[in-house]
C-alpha positions as CSV (number, residue, x, y, z in Angstrom):
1,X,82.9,119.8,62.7
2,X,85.3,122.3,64.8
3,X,85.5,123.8,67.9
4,X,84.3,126.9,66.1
5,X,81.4,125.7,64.7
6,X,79.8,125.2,68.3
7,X,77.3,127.3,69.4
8,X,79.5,129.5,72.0
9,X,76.8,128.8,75.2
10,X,77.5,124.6,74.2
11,X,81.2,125.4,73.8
12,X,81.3,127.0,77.9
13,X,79.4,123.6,78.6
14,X,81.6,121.8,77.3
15,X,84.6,123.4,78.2
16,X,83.1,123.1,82.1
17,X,82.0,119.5,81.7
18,X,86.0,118.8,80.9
19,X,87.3,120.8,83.8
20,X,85.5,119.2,85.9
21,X,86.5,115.8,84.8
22,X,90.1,116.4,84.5
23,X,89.8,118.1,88.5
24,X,89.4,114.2,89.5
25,X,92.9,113.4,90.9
26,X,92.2,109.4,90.3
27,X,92.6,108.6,86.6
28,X,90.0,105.9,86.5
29,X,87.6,107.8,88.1
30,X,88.0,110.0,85.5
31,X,87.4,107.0,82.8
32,X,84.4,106.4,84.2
33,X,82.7,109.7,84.4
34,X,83.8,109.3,80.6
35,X,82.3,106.6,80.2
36,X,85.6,104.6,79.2
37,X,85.4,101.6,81.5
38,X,82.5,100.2,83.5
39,X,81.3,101.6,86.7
40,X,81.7,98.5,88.7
């Protein structure tokens, strides 16, 4: 699957969901609204 073959509305969800991740200054805390490490 590609980029392109998104639906465009999922795509602008997506592409928000990721700005708003990488606006976290504190790395980790970006990891774990990834889902990378644990929340604890």
């Amino acid at each position: 699957m590609t980029f392109d073959d998104i639906p465009k509305a999922e795509r602008g969800k997506l592409i928000a969901e990721a700005r708003r991740v990488k606006a976290i200054p504190d790395r980790a805390e970006q990891a774990r609204e990834l889902g990378l490490i644990d929340a604890n």
